[in-house]
Biotite code that builds the C-alpha atoms (Angstrom):
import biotite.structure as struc

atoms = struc.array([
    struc.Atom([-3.860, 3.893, 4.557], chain_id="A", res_id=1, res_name="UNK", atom_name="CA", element="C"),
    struc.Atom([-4.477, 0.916, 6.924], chain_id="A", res_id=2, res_name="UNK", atom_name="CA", element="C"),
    struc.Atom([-7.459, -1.268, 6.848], chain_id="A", res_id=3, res_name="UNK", atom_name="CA", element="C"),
    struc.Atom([-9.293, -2.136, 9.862], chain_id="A", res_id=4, res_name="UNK", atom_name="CA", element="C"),
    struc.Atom([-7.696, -5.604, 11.495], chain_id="A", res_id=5, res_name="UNK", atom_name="CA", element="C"),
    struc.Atom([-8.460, -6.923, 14.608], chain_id="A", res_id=6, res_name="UNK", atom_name="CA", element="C"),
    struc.Atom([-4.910, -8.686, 14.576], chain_id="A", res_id=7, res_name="UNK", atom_name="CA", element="C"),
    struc.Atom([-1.332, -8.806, 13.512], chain_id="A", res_id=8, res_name="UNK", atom_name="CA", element="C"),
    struc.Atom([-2.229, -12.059, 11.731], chain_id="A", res_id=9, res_name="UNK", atom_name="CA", element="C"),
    struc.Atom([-4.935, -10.191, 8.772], chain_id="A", res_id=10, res_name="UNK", atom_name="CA", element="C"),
    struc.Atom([-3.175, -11.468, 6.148], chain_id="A", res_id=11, res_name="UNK", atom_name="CA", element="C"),
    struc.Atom([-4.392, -15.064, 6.029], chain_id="A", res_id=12, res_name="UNK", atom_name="CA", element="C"),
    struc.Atom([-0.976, -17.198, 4.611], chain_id="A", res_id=13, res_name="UNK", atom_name="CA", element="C"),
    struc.Atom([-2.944, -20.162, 2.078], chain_id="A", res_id=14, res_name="UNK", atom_name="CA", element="C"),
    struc.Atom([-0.377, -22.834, 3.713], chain_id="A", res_id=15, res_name="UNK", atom_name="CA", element="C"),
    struc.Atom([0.080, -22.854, 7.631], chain_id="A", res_id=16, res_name="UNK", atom_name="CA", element="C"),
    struc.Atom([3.776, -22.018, 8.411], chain_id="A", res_id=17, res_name="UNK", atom_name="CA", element="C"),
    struc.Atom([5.621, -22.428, 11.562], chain_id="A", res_id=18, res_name="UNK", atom_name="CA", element="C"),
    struc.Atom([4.860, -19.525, 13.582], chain_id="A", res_id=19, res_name="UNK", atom_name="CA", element="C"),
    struc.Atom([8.024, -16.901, 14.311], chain_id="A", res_id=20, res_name="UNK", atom_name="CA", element="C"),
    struc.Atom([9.010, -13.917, 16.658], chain_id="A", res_id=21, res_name="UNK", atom_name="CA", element="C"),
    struc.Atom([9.597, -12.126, 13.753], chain_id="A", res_id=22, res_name="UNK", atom_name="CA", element="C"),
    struc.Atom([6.886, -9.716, 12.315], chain_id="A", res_id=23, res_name="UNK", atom_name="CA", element="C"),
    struc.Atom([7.153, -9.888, 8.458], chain_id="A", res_id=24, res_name="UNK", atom_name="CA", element="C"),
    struc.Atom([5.301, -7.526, 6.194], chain_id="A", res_id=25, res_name="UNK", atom_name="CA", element="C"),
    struc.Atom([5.625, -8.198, 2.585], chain_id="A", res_id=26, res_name="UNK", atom_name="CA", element="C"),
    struc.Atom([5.829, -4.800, 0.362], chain_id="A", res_id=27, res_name="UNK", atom_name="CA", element="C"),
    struc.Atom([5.179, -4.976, -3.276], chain_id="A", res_id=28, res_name="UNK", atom_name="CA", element="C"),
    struc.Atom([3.395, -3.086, -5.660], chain_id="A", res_id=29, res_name="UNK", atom_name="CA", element="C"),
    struc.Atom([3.006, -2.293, -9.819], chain_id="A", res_id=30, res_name="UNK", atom_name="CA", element="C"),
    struc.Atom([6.028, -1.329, -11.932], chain_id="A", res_id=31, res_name="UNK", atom_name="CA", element="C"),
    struc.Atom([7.234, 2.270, -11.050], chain_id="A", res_id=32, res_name="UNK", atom_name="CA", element="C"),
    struc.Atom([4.887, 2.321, -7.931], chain_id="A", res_id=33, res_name="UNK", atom_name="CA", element="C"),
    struc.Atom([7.452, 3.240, -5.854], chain_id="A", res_id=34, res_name="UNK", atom_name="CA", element="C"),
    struc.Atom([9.000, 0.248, -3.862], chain_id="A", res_id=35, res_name="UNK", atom_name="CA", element="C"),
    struc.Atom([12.626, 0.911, -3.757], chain_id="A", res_id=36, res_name="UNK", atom_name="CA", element="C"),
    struc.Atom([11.863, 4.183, -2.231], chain_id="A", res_id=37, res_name="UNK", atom_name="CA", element="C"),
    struc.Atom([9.663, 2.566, -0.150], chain_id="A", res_id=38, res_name="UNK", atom_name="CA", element="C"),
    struc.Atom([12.203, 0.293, 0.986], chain_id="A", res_id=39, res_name="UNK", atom_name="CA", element="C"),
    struc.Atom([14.966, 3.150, 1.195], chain_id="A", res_id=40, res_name="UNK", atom_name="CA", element="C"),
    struc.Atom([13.092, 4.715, 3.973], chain_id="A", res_id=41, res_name="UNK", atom_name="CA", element="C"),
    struc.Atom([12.259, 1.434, 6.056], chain_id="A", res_id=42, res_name="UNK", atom_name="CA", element="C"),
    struc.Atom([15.820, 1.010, 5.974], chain_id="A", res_id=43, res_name="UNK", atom_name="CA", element="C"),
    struc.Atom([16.937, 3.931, 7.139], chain_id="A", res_id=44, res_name="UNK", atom_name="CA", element="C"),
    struc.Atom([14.631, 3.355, 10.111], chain_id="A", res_id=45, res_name="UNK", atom_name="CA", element="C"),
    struc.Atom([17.228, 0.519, 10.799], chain_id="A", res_id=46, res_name="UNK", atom_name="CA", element="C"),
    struc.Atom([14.763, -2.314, 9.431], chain_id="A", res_id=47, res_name="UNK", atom_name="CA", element="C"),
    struc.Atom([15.918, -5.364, 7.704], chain_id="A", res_id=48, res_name="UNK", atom_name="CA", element="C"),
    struc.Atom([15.076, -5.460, 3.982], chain_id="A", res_id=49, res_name="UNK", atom_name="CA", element="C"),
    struc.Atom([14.631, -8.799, 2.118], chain_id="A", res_id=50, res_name="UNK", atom_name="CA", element="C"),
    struc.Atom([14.661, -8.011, -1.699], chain_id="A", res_id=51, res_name="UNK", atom_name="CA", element="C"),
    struc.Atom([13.110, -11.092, -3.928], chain_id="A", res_id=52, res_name="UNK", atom_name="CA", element="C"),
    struc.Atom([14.570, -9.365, -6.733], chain_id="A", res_id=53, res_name="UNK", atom_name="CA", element="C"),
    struc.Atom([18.053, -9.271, -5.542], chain_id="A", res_id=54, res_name="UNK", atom_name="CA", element="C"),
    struc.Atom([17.524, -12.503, -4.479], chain_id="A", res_id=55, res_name="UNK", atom_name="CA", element="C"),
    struc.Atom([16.609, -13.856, -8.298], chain_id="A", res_id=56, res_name="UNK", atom_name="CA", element="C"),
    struc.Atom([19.609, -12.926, -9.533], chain_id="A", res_id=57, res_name="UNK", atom_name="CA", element="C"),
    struc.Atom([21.825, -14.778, -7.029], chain_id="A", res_id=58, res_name="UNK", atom_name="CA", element="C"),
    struc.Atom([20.100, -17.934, -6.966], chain_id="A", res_id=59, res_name="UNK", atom_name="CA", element="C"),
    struc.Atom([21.014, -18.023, -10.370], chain_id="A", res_id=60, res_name="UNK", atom_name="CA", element="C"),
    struc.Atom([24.567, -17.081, -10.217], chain_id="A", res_id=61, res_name="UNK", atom_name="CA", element="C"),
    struc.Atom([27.367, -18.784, -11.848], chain_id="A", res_id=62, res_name="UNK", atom_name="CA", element="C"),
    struc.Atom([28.268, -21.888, -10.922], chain_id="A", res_id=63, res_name="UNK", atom_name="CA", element="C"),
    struc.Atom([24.696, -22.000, -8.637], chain_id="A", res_id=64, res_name="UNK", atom_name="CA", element="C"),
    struc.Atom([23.474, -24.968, -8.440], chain_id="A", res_id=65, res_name="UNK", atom_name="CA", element="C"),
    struc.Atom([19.898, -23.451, -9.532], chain_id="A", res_id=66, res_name="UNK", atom_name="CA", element="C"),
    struc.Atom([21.869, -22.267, -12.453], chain_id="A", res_id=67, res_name="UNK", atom_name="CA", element="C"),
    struc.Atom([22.867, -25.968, -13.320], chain_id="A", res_id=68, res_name="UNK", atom_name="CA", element="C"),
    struc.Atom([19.516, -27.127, -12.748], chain_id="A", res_id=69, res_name="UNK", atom_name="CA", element="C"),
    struc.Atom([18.184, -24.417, -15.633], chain_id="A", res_id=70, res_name="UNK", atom_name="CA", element="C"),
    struc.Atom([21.398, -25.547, -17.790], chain_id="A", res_id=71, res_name="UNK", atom_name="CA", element="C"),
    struc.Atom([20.379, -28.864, -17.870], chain_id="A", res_id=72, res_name="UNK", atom_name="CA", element="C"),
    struc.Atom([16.679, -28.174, -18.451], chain_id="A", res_id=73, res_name="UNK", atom_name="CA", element="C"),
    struc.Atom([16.551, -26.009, -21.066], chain_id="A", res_id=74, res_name="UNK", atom_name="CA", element="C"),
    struc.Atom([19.895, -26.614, -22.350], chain_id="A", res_id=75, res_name="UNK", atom_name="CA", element="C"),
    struc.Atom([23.553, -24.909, -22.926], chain_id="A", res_id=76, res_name="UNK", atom_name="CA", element="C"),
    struc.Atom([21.921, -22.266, -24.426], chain_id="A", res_id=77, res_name="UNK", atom_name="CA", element="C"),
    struc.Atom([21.316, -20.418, -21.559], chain_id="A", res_id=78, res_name="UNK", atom_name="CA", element="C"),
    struc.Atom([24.373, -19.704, -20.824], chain_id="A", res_id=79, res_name="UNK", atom_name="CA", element="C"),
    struc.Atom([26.786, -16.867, -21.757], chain_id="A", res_id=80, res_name="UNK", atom_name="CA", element="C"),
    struc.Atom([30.131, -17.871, -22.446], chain_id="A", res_id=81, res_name="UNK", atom_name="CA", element="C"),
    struc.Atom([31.961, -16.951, -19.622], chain_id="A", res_id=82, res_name="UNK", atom_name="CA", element="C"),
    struc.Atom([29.375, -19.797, -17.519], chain_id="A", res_id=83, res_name="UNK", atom_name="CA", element="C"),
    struc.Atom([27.269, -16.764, -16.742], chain_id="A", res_id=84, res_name="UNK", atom_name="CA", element="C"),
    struc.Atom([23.731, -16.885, -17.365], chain_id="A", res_id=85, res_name="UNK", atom_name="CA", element="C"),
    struc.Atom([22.472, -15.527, -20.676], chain_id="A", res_id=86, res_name="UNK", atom_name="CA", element="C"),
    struc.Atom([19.472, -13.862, -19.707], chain_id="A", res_id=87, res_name="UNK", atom_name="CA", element="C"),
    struc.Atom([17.759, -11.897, -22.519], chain_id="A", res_id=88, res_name="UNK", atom_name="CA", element="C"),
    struc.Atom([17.761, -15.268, -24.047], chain_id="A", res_id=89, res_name="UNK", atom_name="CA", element="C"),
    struc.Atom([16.283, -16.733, -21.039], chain_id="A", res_id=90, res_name="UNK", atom_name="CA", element="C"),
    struc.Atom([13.894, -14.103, -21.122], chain_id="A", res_id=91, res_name="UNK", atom_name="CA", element="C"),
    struc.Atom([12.999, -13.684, -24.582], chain_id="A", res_id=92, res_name="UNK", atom_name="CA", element="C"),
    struc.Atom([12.766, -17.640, -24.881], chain_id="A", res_id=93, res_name="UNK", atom_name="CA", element="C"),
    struc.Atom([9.898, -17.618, -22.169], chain_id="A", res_id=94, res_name="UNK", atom_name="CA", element="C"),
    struc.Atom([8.073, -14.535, -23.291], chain_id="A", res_id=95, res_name="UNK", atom_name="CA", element="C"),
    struc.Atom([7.092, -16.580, -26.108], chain_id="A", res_id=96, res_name="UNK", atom_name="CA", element="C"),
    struc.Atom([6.824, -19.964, -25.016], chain_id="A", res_id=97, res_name="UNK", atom_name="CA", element="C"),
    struc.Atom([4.583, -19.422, -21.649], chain_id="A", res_id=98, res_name="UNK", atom_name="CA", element="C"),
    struc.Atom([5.281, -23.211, -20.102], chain_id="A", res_id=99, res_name="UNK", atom_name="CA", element="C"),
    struc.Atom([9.154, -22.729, -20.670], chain_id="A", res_id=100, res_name="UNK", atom_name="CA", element="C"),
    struc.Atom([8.019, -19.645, -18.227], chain_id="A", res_id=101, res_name="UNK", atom_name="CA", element="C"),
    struc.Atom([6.501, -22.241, -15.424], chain_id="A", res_id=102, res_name="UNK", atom_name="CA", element="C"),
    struc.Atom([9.302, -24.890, -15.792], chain_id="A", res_id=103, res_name="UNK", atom_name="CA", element="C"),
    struc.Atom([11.614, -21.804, -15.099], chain_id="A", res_id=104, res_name="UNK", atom_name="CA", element="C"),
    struc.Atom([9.817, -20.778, -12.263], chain_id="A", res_id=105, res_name="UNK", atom_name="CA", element="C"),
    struc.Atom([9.543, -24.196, -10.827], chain_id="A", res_id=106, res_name="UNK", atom_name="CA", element="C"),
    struc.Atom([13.215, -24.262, -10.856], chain_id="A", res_id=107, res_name="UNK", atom_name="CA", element="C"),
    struc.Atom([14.130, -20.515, -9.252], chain_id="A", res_id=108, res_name="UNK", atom_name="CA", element="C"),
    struc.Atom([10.790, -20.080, -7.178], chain_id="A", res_id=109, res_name="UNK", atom_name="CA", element="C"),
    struc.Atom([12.150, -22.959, -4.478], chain_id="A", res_id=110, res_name="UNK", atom_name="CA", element="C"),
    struc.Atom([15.821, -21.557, -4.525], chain_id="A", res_id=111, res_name="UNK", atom_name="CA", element="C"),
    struc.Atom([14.129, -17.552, -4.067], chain_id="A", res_id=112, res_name="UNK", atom_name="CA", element="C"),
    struc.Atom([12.262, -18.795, -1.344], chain_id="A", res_id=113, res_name="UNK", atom_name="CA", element="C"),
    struc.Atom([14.782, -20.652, 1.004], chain_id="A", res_id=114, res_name="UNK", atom_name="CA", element="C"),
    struc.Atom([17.175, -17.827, 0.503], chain_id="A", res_id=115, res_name="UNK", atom_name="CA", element="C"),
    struc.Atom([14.429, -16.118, 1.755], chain_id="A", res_id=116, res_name="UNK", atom_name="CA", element="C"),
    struc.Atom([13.420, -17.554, 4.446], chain_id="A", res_id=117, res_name="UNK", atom_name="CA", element="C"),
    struc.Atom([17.383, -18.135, 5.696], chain_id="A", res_id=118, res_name="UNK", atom_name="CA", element="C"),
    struc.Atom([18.081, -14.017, 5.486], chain_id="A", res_id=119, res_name="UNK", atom_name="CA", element="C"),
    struc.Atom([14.768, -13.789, 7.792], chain_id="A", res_id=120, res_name="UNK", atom_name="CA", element="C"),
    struc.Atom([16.395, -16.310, 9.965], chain_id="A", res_id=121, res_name="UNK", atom_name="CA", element="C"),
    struc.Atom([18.799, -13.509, 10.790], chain_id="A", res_id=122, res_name="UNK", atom_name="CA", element="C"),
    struc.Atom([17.383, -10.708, 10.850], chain_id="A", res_id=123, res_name="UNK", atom_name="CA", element="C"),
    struc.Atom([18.057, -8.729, 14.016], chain_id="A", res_id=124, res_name="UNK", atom_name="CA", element="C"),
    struc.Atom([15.626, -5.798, 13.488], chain_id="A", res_id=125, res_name="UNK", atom_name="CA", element="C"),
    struc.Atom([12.195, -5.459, 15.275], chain_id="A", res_id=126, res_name="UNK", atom_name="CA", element="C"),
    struc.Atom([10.428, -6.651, 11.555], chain_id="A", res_id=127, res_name="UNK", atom_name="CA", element="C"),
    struc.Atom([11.001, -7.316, 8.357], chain_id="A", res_id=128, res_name="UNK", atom_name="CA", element="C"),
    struc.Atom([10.408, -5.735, 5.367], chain_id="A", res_id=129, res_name="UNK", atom_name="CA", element="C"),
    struc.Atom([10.206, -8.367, 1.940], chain_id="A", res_id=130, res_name="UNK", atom_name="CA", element="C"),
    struc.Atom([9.781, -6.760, -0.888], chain_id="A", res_id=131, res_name="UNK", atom_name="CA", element="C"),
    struc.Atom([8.566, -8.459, -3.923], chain_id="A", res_id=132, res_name="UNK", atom_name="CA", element="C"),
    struc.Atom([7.379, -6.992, -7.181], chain_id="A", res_id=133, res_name="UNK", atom_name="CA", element="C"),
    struc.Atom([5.184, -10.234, -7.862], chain_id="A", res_id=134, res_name="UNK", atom_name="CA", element="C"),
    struc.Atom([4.569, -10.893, -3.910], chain_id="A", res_id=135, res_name="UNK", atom_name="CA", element="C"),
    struc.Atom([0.282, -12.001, -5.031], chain_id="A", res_id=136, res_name="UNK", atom_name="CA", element="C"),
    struc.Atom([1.181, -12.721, -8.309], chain_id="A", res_id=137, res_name="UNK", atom_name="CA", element="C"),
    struc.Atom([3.610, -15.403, -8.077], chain_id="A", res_id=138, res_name="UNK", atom_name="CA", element="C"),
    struc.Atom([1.494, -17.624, -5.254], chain_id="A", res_id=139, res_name="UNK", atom_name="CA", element="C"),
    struc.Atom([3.181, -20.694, -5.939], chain_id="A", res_id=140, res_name="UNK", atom_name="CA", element="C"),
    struc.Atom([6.597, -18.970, -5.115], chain_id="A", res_id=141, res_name="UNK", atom_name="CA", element="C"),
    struc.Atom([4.948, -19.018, -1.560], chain_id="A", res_id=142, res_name="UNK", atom_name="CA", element="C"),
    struc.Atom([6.830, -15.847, -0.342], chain_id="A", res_id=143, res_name="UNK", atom_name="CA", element="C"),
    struc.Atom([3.144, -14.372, 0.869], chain_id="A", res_id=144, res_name="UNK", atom_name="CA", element="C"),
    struc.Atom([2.800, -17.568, 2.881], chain_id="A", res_id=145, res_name="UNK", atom_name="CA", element="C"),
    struc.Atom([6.181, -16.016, 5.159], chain_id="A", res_id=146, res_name="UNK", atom_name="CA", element="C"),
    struc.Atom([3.864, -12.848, 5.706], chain_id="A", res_id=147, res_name="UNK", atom_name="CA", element="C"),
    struc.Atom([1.837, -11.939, 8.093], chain_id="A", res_id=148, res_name="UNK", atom_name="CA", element="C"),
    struc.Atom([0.765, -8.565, 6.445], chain_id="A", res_id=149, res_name="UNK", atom_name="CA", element="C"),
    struc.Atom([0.667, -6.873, 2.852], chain_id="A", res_id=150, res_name="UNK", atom_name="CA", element="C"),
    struc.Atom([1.665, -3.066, 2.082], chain_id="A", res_id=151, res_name="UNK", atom_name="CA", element="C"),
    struc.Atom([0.795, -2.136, -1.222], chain_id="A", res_id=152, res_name="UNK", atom_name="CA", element="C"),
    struc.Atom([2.574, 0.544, -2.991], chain_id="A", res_id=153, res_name="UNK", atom_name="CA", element="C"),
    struc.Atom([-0.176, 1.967, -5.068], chain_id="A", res_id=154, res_name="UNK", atom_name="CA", element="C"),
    struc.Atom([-0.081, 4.944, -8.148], chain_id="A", res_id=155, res_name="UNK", atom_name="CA", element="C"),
    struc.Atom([-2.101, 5.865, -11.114], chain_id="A", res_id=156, res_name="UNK", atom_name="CA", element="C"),
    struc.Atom([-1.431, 3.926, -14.542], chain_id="A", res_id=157, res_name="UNK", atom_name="CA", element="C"),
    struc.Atom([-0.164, 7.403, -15.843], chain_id="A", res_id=158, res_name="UNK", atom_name="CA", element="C"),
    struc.Atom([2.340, 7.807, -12.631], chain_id="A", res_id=159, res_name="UNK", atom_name="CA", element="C"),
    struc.Atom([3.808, 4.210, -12.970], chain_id="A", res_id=160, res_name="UNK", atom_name="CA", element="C"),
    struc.Atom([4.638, 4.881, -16.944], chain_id="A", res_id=161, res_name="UNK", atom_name="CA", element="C"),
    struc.Atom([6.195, 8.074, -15.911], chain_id="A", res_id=162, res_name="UNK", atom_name="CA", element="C"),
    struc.Atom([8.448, 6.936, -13.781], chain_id="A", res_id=163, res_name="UNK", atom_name="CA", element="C"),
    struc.Atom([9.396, 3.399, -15.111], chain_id="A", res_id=164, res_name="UNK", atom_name="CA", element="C"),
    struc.Atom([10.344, 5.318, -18.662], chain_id="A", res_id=165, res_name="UNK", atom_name="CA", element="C"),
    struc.Atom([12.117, 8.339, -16.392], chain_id="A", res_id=166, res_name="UNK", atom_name="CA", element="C"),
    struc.Atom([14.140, 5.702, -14.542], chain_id="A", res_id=167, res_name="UNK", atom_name="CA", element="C"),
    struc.Atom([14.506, 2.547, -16.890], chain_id="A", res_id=168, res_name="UNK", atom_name="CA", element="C"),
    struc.Atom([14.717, 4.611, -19.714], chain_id="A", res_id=169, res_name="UNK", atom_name="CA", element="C"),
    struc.Atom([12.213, 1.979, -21.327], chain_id="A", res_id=170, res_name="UNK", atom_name="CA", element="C"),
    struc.Atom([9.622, 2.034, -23.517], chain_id="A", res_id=171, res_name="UNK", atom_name="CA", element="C"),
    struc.Atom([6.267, 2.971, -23.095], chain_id="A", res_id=172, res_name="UNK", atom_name="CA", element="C"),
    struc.Atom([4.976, -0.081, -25.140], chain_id="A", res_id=173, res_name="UNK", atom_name="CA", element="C"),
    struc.Atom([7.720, -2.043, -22.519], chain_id="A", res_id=174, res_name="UNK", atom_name="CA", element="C"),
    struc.Atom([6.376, -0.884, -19.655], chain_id="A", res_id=175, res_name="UNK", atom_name="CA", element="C"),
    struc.Atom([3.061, -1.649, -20.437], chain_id="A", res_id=176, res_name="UNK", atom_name="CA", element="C"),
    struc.Atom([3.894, -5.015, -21.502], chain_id="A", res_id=177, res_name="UNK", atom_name="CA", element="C"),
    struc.Atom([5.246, -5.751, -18.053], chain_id="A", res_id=178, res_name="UNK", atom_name="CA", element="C"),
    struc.Atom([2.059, -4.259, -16.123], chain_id="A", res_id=179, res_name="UNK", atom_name="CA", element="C"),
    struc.Atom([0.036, -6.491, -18.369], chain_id="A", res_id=180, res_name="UNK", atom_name="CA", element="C"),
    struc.Atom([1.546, -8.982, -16.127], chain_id="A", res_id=181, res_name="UNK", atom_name="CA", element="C"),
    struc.Atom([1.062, -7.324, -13.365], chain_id="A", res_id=182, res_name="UNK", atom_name="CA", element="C"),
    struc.Atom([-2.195, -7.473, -11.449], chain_id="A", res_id=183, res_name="UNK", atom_name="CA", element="C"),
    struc.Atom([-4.215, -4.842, -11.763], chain_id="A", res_id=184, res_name="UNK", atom_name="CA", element="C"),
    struc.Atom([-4.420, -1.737, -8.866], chain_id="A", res_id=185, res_name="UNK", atom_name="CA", element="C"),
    struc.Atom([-8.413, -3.205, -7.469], chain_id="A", res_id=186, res_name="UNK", atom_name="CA", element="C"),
    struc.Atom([-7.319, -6.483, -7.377], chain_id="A", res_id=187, res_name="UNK", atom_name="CA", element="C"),
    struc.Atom([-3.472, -6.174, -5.953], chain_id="A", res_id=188, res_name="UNK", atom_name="CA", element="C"),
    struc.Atom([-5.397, -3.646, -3.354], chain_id="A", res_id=189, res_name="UNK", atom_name="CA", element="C"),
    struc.Atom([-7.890, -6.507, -2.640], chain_id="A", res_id=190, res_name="UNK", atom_name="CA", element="C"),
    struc.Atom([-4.917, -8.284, -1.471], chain_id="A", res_id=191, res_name="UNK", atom_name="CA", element="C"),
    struc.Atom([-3.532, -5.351, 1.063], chain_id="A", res_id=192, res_name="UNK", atom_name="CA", element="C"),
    struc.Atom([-3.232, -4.917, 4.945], chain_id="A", res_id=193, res_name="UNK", atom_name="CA", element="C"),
    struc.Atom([-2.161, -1.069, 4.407], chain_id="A", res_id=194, res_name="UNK", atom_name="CA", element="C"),
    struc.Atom([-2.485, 0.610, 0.987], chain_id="A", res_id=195, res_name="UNK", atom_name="CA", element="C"),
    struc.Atom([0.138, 3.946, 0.526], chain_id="A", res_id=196, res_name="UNK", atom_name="CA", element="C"),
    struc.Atom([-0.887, 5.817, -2.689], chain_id="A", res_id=197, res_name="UNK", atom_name="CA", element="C"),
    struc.Atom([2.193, 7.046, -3.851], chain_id="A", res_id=198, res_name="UNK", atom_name="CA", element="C"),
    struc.Atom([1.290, 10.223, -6.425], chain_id="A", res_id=199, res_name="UNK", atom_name="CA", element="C"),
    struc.Atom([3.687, 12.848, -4.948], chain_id="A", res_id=200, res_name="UNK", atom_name="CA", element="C"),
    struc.Atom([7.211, 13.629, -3.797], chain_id="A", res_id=201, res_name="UNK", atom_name="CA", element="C"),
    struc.Atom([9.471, 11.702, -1.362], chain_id="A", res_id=202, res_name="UNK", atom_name="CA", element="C"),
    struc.Atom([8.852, 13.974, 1.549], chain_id="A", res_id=203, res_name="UNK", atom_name="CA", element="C"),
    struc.Atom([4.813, 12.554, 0.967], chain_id="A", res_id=204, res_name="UNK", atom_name="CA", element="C"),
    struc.Atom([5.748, 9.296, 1.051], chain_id="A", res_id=205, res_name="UNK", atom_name="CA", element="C"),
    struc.Atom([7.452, 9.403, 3.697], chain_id="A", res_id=206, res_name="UNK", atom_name="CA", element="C"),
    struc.Atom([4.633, 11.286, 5.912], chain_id="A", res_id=207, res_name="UNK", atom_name="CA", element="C"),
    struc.Atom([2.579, 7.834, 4.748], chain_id="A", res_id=208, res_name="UNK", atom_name="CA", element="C"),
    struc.Atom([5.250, 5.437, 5.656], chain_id="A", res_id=209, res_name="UNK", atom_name="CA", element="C"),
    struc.Atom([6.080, 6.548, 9.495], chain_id="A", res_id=210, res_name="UNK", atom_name="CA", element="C"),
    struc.Atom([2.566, 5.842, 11.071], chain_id="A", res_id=211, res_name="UNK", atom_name="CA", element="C"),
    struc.Atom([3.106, 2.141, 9.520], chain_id="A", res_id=212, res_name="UNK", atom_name="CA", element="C"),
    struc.Atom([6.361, 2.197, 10.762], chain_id="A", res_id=213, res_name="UNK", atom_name="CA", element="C"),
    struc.Atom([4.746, 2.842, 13.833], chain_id="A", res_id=214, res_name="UNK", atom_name="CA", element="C"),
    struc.Atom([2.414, 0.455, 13.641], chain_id="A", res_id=215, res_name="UNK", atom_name="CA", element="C"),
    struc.Atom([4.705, -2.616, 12.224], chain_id="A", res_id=216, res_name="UNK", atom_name="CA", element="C"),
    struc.Atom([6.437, -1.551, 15.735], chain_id="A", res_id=217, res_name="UNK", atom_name="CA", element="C"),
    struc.Atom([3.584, -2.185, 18.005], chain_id="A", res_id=218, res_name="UNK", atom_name="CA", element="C"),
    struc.Atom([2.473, -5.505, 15.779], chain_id="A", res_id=219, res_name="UNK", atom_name="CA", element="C"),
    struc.Atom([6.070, -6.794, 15.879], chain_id="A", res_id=220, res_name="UNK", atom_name="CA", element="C"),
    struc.Atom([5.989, -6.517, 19.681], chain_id="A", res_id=221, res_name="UNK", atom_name="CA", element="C"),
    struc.Atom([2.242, -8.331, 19.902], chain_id="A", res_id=222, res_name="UNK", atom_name="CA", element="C"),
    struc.Atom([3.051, -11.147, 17.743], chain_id="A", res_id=223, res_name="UNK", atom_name="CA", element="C"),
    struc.Atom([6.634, -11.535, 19.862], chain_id="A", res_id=224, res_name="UNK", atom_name="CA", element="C"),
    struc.Atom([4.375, -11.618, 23.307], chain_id="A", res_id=225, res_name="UNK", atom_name="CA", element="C"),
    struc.Atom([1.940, -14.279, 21.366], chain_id="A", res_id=226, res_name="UNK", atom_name="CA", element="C"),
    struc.Atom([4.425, -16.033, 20.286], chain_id="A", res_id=227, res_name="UNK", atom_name="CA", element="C"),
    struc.Atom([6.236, -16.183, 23.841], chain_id="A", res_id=228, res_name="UNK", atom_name="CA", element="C"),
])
């Protein structure tokens, strides 16, 4: 579902960025909302996928310098033995001690970001796909401000536990702790260009994804002729 916009530019970026030929529509959406499916089938169309999450986990790889910034914040602690780093302690330590959580962030968000922005750099398909799980959420990580529109993954509370336990294999107390965090579906909709609800099989999604894949097409070429 696409709202009405009178221009490739409807998502409104909160800090001016150099402008580029490059169309990029952020995808993200609640835990088990259907994302990596999502981006399966934009890739497939040949479109370059930029995955935040992917990107977390290198940033912070060993011997990374982001790593060595976290060592020496927080301490040896954080890493595993092997120079790796240990991160259900990481984790665990910041689930309970919510500023340890923003002095993390301050540390990875930076690094996530100009890895980011340096895979968009060369990308070679007509638009860009970045998916981020916390894409509104995490402002201050800035990777909305590289978008120029929002697709929102959307499914019921009742969908998203079924398939997070189905695939994770977690918890249902788990996965509810992690959509507490989470913005809720009104106000992560509030934030959309195109909404997909996402309550069915693949072959469903799919017939919801090729008319914005259609449209990302057409956008991609009007921003390139602004642009130019």
């Amino acid at each position: 579902m696409s709202k009405q916009s009178s221009s490739p530019y409807s998502h409104k970026p909160q800090t001016p960025q150099k402008k580029s030929k490059t169309l990029v529509v952020g995808l993200t959406g609640g835990i088990g909302s259907g994302k990596s499916a999502a981006s399966a089938w934009f890739a497939e169309q040949g479109i370059d996928i930029i995955d935040a999450d992917v990107i977390a986990h290198e940033v912070v790889a060993k011997g990374s310098n982001t790593l060595h910034k976290i060592q020496k914040k927080f301490g040896d602690w954080v890493l595993n033995s092997d120079g790796s780093m240990d991160r259900v302690a990481v984790r665990t330590h910041v689930f309970s001690h919510p500023e340890a959580l923003i002095e993390l962030e301050a540390i990875t968000h930076p690094a996530i970001r100009e890895a980011a922005k340096a895979q968009l750099a060369t990308s070679t398909s007509p638009y860009v796909i970045l998916s981020a799980p916390l894409l509104i959420e995490a402002a201050e990580a800035g990777l909305a401000n590289l978008c120029q529109r929002i697709l929102v993954m959307d499914a019921t509370e009742d969908t998203q536990i079924a398939r997070a336990s189905q695939r994770d294999e977690q918890s249902i107390q788990k996965i509810k702790a992690i959509m507490v965090n989470q913005l809720s579906r009104e106000e992560r909709n509030r934030h959309a260009d195109d909404v997909v609800l996402n309550e069915s099989d693949l072959a469903a999604l799919y017939v919801q994804l090729a008319p914005l894949h259609q449209e990302y097409l057409k956008l991609a070429q009007q921003l390139k002729y602004a642009v130019d």
